[in-house]
C-alpha positions as CSV (number, residue, x, y, z in Angstrom):
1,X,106.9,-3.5,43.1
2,X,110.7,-2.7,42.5
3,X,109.2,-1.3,39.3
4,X,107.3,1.5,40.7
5,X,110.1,1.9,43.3
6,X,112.6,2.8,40.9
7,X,110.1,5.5,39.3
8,X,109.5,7.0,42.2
9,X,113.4,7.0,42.5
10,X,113.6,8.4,39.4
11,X,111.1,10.8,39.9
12,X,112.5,12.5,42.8
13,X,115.6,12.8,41.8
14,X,114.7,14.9,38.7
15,X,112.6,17.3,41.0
16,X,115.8,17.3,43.5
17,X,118.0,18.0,40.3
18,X,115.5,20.6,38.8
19,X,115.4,22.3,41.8
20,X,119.4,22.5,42.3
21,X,119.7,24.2,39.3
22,X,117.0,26.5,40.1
23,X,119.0,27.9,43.1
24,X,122.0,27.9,41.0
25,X,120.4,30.1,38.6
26,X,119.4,32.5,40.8
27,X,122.8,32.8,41.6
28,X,124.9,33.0,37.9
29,X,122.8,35.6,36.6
30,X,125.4,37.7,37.7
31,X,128.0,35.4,35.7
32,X,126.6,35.4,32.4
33,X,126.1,39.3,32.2
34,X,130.1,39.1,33.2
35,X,130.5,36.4,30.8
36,X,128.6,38.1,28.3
37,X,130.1,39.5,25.3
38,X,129.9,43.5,24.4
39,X,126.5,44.3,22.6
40,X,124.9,40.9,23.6
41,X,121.4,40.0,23.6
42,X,120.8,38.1,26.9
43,X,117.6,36.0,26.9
44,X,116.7,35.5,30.4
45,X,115.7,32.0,30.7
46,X,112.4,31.7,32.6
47,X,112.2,32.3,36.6
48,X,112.9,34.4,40.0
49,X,116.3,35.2,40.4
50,X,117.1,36.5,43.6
51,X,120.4,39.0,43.0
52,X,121.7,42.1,43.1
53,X,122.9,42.7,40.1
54,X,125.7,45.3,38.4
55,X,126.2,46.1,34.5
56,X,129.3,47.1,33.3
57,X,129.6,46.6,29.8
58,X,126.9,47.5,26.8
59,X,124.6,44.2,27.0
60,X,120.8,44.0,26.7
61,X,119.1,41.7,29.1
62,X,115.4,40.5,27.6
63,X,113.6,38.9,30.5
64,X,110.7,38.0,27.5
65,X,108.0,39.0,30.7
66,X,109.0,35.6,32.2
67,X,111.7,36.9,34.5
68,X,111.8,38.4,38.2
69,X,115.0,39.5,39.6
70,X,114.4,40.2,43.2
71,X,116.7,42.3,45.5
72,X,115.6,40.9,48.6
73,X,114.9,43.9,50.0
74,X,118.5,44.7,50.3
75,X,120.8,47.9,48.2
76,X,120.1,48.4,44.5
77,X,118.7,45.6,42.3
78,X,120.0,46.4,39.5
79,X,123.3,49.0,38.9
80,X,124.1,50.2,35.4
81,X,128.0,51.6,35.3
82,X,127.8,51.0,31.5
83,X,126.7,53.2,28.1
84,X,124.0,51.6,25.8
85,X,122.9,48.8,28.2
86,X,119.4,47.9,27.7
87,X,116.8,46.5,29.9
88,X,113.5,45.1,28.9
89,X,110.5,43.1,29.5
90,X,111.8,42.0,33.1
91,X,110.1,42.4,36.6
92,X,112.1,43.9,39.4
93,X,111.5,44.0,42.8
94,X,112.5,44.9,46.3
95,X,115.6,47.0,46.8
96,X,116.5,48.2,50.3
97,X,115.4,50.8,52.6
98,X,118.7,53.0,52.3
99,X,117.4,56.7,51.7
100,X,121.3,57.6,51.8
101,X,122.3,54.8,49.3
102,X,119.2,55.7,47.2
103,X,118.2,52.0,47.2
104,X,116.4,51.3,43.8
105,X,115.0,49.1,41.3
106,X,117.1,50.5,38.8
107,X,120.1,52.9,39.2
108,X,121.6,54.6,36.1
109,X,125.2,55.7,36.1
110,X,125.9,55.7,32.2
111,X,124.5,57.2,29.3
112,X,122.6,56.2,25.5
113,X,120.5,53.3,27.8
114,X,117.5,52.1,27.1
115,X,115.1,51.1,29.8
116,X,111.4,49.8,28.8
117,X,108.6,47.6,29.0
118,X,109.6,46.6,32.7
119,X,107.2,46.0,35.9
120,X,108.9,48.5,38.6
121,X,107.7,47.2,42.4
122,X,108.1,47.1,46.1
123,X,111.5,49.6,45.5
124,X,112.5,52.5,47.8
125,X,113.2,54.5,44.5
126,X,111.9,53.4,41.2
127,X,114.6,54.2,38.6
128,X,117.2,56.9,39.8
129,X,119.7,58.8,37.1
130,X,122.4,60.5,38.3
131,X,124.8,62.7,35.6
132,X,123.5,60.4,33.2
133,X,122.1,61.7,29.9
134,X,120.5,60.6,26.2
135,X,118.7,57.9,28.4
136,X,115.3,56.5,27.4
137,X,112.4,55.5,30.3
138,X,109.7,54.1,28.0
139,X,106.6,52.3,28.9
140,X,107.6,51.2,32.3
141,X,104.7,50.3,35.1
142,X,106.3,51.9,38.7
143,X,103.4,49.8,40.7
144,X,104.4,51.1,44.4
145,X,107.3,52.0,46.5
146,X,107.4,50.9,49.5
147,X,104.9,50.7,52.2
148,X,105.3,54.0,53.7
149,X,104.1,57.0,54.7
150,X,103.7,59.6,51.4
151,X,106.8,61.5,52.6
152,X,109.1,58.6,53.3
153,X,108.0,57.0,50.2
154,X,110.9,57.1,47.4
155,X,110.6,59.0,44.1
156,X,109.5,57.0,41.0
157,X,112.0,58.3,38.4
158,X,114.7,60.7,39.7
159,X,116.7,62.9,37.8
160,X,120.1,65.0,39.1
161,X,122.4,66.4,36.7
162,X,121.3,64.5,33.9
163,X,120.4,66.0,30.7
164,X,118.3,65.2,27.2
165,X,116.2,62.3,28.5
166,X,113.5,60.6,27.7
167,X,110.3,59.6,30.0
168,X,107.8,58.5,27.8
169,X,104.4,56.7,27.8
170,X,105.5,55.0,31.9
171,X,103.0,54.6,33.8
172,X,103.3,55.4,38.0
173,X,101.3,54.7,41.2
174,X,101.8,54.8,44.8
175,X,105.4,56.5,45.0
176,X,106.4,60.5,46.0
177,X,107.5,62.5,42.8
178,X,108.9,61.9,39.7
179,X,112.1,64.5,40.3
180,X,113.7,66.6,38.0
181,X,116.5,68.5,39.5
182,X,119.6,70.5,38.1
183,X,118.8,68.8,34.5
184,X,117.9,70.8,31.0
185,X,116.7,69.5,27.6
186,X,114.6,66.5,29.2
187,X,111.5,65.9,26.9
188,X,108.5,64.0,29.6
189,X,105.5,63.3,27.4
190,X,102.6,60.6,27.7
191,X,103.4,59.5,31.5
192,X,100.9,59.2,33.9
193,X,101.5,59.8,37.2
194,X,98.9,59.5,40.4
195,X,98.2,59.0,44.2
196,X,101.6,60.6,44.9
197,X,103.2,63.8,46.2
198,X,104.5,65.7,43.3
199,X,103.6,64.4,39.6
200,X,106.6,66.5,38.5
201,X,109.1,68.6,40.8
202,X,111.7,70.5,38.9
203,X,114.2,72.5,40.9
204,X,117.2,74.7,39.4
205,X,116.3,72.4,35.4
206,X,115.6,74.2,32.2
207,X,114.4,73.7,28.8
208,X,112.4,70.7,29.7
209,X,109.5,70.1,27.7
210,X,106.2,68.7,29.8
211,X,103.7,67.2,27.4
212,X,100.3,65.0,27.2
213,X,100.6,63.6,30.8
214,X,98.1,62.6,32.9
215,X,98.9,63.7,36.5
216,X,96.1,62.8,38.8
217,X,95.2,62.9,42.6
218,X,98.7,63.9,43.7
219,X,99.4,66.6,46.3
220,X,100.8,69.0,43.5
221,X,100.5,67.9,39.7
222,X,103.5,70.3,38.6
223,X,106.0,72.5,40.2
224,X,108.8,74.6,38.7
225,X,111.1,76.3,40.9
226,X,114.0,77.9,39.5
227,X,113.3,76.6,36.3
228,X,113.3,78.6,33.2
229,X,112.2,78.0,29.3
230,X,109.6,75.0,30.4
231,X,107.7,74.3,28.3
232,X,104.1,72.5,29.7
233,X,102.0,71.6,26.6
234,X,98.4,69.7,26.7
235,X,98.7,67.8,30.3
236,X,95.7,66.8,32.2
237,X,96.0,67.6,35.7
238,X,93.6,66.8,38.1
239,X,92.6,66.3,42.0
240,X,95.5,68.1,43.3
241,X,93.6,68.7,46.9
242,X,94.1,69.0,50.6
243,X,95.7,72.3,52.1
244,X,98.8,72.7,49.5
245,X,96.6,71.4,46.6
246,X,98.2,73.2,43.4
247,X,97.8,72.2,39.4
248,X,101.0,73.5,38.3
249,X,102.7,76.0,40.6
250,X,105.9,78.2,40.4
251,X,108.3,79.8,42.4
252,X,111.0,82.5,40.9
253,X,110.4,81.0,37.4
254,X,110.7,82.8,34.1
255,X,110.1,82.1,30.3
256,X,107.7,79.5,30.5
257,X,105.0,78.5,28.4
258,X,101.6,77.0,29.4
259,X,99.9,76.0,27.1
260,X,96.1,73.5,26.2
261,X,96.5,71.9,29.5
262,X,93.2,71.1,31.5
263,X,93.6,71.7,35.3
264,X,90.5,71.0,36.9
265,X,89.6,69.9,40.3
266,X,92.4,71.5,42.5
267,X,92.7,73.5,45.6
268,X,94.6,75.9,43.5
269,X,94.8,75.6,40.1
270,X,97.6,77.6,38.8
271,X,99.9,79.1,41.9
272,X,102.8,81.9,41.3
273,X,105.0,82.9,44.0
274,X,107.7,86.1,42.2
275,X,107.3,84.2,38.9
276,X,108.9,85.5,36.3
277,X,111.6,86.5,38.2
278,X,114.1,87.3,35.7
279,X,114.1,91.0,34.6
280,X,112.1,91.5,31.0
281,X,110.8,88.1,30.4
282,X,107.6,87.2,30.2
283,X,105.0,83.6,31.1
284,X,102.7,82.9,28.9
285,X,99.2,80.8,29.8
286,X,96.8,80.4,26.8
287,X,94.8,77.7,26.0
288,X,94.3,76.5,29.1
289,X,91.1,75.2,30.6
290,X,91.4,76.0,34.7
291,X,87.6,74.0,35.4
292,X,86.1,73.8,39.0
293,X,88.8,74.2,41.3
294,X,88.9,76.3,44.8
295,X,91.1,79.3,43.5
296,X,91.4,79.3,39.6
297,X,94.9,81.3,39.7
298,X,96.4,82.4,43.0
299,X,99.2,85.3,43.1
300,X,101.3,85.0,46.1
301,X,101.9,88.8,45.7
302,X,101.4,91.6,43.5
303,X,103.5,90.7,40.5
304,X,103.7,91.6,37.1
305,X,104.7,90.2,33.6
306,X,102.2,87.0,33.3
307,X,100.0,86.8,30.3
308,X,96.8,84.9,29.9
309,X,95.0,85.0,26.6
310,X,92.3,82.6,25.1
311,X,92.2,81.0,28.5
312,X,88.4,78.9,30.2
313,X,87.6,79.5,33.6
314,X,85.3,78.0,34.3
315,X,83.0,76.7,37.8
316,X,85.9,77.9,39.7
317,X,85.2,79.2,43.3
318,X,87.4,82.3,43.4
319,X,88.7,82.9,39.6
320,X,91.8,84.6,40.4
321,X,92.9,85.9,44.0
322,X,96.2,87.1,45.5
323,X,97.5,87.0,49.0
324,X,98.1,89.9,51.5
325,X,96.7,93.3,51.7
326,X,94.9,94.9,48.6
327,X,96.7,93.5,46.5
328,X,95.7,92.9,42.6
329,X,96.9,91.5,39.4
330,X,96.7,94.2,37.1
331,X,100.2,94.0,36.7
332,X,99.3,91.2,34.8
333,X,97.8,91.3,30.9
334,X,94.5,89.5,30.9
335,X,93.6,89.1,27.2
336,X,90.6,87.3,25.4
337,X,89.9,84.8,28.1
338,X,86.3,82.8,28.7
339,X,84.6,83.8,32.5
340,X,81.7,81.8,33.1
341,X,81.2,84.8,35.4
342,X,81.1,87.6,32.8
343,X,77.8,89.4,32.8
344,X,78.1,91.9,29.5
345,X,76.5,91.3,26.4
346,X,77.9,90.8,22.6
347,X,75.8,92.9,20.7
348,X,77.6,92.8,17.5
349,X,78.1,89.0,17.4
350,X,81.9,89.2,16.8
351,X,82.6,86.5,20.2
352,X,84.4,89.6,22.3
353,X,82.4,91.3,25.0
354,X,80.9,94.9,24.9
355,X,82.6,95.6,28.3
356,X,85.4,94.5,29.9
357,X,85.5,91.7,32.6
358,X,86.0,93.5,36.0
359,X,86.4,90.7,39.0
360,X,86.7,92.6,42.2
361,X,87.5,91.7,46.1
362,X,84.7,91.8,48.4
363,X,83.6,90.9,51.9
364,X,83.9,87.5,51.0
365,X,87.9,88.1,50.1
366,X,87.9,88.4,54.2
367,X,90.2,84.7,53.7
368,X,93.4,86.2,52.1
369,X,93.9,88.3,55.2
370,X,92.9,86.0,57.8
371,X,94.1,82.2,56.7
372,X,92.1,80.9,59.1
373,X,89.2,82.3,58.2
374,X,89.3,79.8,55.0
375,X,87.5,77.3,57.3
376,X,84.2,79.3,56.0
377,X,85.2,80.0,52.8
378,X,81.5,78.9,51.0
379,X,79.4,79.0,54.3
380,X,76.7,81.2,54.3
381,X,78.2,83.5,56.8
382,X,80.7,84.9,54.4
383,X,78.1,84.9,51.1
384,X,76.3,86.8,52.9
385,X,78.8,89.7,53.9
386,X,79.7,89.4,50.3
387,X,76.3,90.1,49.0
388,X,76.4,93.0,51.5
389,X,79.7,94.1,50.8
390,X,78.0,94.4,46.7
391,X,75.2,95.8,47.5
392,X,76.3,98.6,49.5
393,X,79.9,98.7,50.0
394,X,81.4,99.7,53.4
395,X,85.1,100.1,52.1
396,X,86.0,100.7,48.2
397,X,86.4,97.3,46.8
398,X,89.3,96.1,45.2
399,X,89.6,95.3,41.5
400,X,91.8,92.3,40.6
401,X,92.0,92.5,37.4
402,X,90.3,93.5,33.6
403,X,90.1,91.4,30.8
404,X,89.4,94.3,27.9
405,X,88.2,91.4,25.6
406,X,86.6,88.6,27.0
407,X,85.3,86.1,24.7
408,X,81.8,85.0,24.8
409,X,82.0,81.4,23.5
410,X,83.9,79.3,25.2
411,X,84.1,76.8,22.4
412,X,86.0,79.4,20.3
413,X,88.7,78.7,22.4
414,X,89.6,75.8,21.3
């Protein structure tokens, strides 16, 4: 009998013991990154540390996918104030509610650090740099902010004054935008980005390069405003819907190049408000495939200097359109592009039609005047006024533009 007392003895005090040092680890994580020596490699020893945790010196921290640190839902997990600090392999979880204090999984204040292969959840803000530059964001999964409202949600991956970045291959759910403000020379390439607000927002950031994402069911997959020399390179963007739906949109940009992406699906696929804006430069869109959305490309005025060659359209509602009065986008060169809508002929076989493409405003253009006539937009009411409206027109109708050479095949495109 005093036998199997004393192993029960035994017994609980190793549990009691185990579990002391349990709550003492999730308070000296802290310690050994202070302890630490410069350039360390930090194994994280197995668990869920509950801390808040600041970097000051170039250490990695390897949590081998065994480790939470938890910020118990108050300020910043984890603050780097450090160059060449890496962070890898860990879980990390609920930072504050402070929109002031930008509460955040991850905040970067340094630069050369390397920050992949983690599991981003329950944060305000996923990973937030701020005049921090050469920084790597590689395979990270941003899960979801916080349980909020779209708008109140914080941004995955924020960006302010920080230049030559990398966001590569991360993958992002359930959080606003992934922001890119006041910073040049960023490369983003193989992210993908959905059920959020903005895939990308740049404001006042040039020379970024945009390329092979996946931005899906978000308000807006791309916006540029104020952002010159972009480049946006073979993205997929799709199921950008409800009343600002827009694939990639711009506002007073110049000098940007779009290029193989597919933008299918949209309210608007490709929206241009004054863009370029800059006197004598030019955007280019070729290669593009702009597939079954409401309004293929949508001018917010009659503007000028856009060029479209060897572009698809294809299954889109209203190819191109532009708001207010009779306007047109003739201003525009239309060059070599695919219409599914083209009615000419290629009697010489060379792929190029015999006529030009001619897409005109009728009756059924009635919804650029009156926004609230976009209720209809499809009914039968206004397909009939447009078959009217063609077959013997009351006013002159308005040509939006001419495409001199449209190609036939579509697949020649490519």
């Amino acid at each position: 009998m005093w036998l199997k007392l004393l192993l029960v003895y035994i017994v609980n005090v190793f549990i009691l013991s185990v579990s002391v040092q349990a709550d003492e680890n999730k308070h000296n994580l802290q310690k050994l990154i202070d302890t630490a020596e410069y350039g360390a490699t930090l194994v994280i020893p197995p668990g869920h540390y509950v801390n808040n945790l600041i970097i000051k010196k170039p250490i990695t921290l390897d949590g081998n996918n065994q480790v939470i640190i938890d910020g118990n839902n108050k300020g910043t997990v984890i603050l780097i104030e450090s160059n060449n600090v890496q962070l890898r392999n860990l879980s990390i979880m609920h930072s504050g509610y402070s929109y002031d204090q930008i509460d955040a999984c991850i905040q970067v204040r340094g630069n050369f650090n390397i920050i992949k292969d983690n599991i981003i959840e329950d944060c305000l803000f996923g990973i937030d740099l701020q005049q921090s530059d050469h920084n790597i964001i590689r395979r990270n999964q941003f899960t979801h902010s916080k349980p909020l409202s779209l708008g109140l949600r914080g941004d995955a991956i924020r960006l302010w004054y920080s230049m030559n970045n990398q966001l590569v291959n991360n993958k992002i759910s359930y959080f606003r935008d992934i922001v890119i403000w006041y910073s040049k020379d960023n490369r983003i390439t193989g992210n993908t980005a959905q059920h959020g607000r903005y895939g990308l927002h740049f404001m006042y950031s040039q020379y970024n390069q945009v390329e092979d994402n996946d931005l899906l069911h978000n308000s807006v997959g791309i916006f540029l405003m104020y952002s010159d020399g972009v480049t946006v390179k073979n993205n997929r963007i799709a199921h950008s819907v409800g009343a600002t739906g827009v694939g990639i949109g711009f506002k007073e940009t110049s000098d940007t190049l779009i290029q193989g992406n597919q933008i299918l699906y949209c309210a608007t696929g490709i929206y241009s408000d004054l863009s370029p804006y800059q006197p004598e430069t030019v955007n280019h869109f070729s290669h593009n495939e702009i597939l079954y959305n409401s309004i293929g490309v949508l001018f917010h005025n009659d503007w000028k200097d856009n060029i479209f060659k060897e572009n698809r359209f294809i299954g889109n509602h209203s190819q191109v359109a532009v708001q207010g009065g009779r306007s047109t986008a003739q201003h525009n060169e239309w060059n070599n592009n695919y219409w599914d809508d083209y009615q000419g002929f290629d009697r010489d076989r060379d792929g190029i039609g015999d006529t030009a493409y001619e897409l005109y405003g009728y009756g059924d253009q009635i919804w650029m005047d009156n926004p609230s006539a976009q209720f209809f937009r499809g009914s039968l009411m206004l397909e009939l006024i447009d078959f009217l409206e063609r077959l013997a027109p009351l006013s002159e109708p308005v040509m939006i533009l001419r495409d001199l050479r449209p190609s036939i095949r579509a697949n020649t495109l490519k």
